[in-house]
C-alpha positions as CSV (number, residue, x, y, z in Angstrom):
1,X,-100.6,-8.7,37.5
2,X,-97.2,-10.3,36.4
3,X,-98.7,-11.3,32.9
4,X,-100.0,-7.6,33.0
5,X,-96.5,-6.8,33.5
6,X,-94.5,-8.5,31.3
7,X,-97.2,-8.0,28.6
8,X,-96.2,-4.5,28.8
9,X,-93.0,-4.9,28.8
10,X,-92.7,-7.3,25.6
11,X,-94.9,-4.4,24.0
12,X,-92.6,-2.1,25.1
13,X,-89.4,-3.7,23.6
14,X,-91.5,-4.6,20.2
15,X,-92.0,-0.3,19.7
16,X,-89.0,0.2,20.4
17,X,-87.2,-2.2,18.1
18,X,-89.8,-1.0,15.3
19,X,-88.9,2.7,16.1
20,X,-84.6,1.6,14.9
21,X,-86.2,0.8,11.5
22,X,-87.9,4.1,11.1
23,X,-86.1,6.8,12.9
24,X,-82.7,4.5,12.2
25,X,-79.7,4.9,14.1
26,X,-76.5,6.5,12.8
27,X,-73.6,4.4,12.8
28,X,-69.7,5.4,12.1
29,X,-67.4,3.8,9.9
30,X,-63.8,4.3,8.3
31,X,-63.5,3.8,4.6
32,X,-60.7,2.2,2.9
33,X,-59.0,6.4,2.6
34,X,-59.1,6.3,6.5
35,X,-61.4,9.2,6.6
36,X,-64.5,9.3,9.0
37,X,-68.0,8.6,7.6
38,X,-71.6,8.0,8.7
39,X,-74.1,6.9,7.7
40,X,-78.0,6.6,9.1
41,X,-79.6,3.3,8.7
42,X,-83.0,3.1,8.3
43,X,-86.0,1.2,5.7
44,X,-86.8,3.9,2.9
45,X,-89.3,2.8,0.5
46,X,-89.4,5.1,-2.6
47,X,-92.3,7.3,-2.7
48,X,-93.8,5.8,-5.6
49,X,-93.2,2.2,-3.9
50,X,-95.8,3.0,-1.3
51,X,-98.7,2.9,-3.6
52,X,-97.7,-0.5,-5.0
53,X,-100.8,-2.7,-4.0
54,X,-100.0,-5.6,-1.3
55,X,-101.2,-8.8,-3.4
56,X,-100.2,-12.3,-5.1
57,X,-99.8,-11.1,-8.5
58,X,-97.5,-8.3,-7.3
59,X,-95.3,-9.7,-5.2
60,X,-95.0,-13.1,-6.1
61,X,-96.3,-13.3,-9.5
62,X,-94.2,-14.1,-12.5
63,X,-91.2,-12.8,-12.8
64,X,-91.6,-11.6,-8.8
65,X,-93.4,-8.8,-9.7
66,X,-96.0,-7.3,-12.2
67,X,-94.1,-5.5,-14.6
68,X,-96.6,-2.3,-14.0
69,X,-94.5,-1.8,-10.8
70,X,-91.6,0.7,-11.2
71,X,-88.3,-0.4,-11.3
72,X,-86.9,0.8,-8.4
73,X,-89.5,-0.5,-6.4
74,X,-88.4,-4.2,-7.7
75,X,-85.0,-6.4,-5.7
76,X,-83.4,-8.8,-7.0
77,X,-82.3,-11.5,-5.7
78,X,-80.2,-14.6,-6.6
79,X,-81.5,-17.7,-5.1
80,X,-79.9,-21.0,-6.6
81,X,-76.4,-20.6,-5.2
82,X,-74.9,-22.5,-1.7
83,X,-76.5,-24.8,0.7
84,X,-79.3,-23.9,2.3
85,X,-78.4,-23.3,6.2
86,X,-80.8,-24.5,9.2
87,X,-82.1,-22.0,11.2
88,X,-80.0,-23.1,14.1
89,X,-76.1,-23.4,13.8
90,X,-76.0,-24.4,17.1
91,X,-78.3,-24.6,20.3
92,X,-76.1,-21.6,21.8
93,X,-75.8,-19.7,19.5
94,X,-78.7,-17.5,18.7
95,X,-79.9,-16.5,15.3
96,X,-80.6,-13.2,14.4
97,X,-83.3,-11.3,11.9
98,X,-82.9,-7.7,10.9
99,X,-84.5,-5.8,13.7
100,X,-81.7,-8.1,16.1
101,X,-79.2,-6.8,14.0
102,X,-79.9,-3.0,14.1
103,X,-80.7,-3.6,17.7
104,X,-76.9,-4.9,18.0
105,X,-75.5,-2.0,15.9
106,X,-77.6,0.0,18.5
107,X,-75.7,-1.4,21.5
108,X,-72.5,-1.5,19.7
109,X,-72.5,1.9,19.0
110,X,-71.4,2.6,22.8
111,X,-69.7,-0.7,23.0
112,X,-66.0,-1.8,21.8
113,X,-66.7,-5.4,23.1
114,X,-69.2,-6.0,20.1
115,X,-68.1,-6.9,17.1
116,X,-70.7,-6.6,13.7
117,X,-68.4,-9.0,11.8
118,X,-68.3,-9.7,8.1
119,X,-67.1,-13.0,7.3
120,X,-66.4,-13.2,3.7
121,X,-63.6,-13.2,2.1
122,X,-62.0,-9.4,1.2
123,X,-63.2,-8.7,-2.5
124,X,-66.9,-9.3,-1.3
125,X,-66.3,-7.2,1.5
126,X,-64.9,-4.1,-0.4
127,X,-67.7,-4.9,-3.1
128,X,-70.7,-3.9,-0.6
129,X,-71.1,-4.7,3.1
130,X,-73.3,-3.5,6.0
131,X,-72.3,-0.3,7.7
132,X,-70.5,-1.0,10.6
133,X,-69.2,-4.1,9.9
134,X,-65.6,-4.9,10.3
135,X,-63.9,-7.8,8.1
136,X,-62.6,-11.0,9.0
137,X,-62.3,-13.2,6.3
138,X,-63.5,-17.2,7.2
139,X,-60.1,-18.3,5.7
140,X,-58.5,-16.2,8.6
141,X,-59.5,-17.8,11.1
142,X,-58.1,-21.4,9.6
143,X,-55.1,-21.0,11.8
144,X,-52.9,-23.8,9.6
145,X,-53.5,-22.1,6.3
146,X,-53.4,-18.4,7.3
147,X,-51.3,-18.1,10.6
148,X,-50.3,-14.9,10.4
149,X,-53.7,-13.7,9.6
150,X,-55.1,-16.3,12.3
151,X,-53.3,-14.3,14.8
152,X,-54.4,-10.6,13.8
153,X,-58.0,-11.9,13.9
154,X,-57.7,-13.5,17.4
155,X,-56.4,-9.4,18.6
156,X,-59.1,-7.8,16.7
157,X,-61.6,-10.1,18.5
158,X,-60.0,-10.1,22.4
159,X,-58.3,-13.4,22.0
160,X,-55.3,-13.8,23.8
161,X,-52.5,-16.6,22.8
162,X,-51.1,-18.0,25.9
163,X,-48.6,-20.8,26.4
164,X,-51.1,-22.9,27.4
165,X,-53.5,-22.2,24.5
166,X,-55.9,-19.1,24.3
167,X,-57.4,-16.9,26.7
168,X,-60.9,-15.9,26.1
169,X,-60.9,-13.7,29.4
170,X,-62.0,-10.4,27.0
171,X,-63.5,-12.5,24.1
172,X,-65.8,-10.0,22.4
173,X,-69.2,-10.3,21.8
174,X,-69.2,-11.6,17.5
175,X,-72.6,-11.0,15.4
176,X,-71.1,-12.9,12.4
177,X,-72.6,-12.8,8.4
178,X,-72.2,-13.6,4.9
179,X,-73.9,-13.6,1.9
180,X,-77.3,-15.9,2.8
181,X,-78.6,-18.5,4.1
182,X,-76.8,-20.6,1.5
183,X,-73.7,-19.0,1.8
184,X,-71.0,-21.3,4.0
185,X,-68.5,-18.5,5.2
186,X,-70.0,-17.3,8.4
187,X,-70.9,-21.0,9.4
188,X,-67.0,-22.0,8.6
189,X,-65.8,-18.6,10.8
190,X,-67.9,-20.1,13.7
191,X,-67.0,-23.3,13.8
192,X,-63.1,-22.6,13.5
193,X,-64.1,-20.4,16.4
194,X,-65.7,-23.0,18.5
195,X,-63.3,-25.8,17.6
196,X,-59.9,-23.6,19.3
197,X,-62.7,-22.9,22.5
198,X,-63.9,-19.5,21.5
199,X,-67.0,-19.0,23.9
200,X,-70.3,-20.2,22.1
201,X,-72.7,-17.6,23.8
202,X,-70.5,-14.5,22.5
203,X,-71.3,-15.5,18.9
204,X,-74.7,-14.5,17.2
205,X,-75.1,-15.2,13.7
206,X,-77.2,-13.0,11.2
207,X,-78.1,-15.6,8.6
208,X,-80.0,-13.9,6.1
209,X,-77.2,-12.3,5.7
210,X,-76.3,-9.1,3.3
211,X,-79.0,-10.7,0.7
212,X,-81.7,-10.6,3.3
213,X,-80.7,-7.2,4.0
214,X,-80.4,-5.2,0.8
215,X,-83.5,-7.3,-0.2
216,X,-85.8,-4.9,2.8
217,X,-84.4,-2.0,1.4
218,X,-81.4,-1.6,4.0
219,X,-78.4,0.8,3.1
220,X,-75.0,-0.7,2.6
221,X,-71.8,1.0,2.0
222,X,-68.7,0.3,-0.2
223,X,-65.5,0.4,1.8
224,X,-63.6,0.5,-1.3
């Protein structure tokens, strides 16, 4: 009965994180005028996409794809650059996929203690970013090169400075990301986090980051 049970339930949770990538969830954001936007997130695959058969030679072959597929069926993606990450950053922090992180943006929605955090530095930020996310650069959280900024970052995420160090009493919950999984940004953010005590099991870390998710299709916005 309780395998019963908790089949159904692990069934249950798997609909309901597939239904966030088709119905989407709508998610608010300010853009760099200060004017309220939203913006639905959701996988779209271009009408003449769907018919593109599912095969070797397609999706992998050549130069990625056949060149009878349409153009705006094809991604680009850049994958020489950075370090490649391990899939772990550390055993308490849990790595996220794509369904995690609309799942979180979900939850965040009705919840100012959760952060969907965008670690690189500004100009990639106001380049393209995922809706939602708010940025804080890696560099300010390097609290003897950027203090100032160090200091503004530790208010946006519930960090309080004390006299006798920090106070991680309202330390928000962090989903942090960069470019990819070769990208070092989000990896440095966390570990300047952990090394001044921030709470290990309030960070999650989306590491395919915004490469992973423009390459399924996912919308992004441009703050700028």
């Amino acid at each position: 009965m309780k395998k019963i049970i908790l089949s159904s339930l692990l069934t249950s949770l798997l609909l309901s994180a597939a239904d966030l990538q088709s119905t989407g969830i709508e998610v608010a954001y300010t853009d760099s005028n200060d004017e309220d936007k939203t913006i639905v997130i959701k996988r779209e695959t271009p009408e003449n996409c769907k018919t593109v058969k599912f095969s070797p030679k397609n999706i992998l072959g050549g130069n990625l794809v056949d060149a009878k597929v349409p153009e705006n069926c094809k991604t680009t993606v850049i994958t020489y650059l950075g370090k490649i990450s391990p899939i772990k950053f550390s055993p308490k922090i849990e790595t996220y996929g794509e369904v995690e992180v609309l799942e979180f943006m979900d939850k965040a929605s009705d919840n100012e203690n959760m952060l969907l955090v965008d670690s690189r530095t500004v100009d990639w930020y106001l380049n393209q970013t995922i809706p939602s996310a708010i940025n804080i650069p890696f560099i300010h959280l390097n609290k003897g090169q950027y203090p100032d900024d160090f200091l503004d970052a530790l208010d946006t995420i519930g960090v309080e400075v004390t006299e006798n160090g920090y106070d991680f009493t309202n330390a928000k919950e962090l989903l942090l990301f960069c470019n990819g999984v070769w990208c070092g940004q989000s990896p440095l953010s966390m570990k300047n986090l952990i090394s001044i005590g921030y709470p290990e099991e309030k960070l999650k870390w989306y590491r395919g980051g915004i490469q992973s998710w423009l390459s399924l299709g996912l919308p992004s916005i441009k703050p700028n």
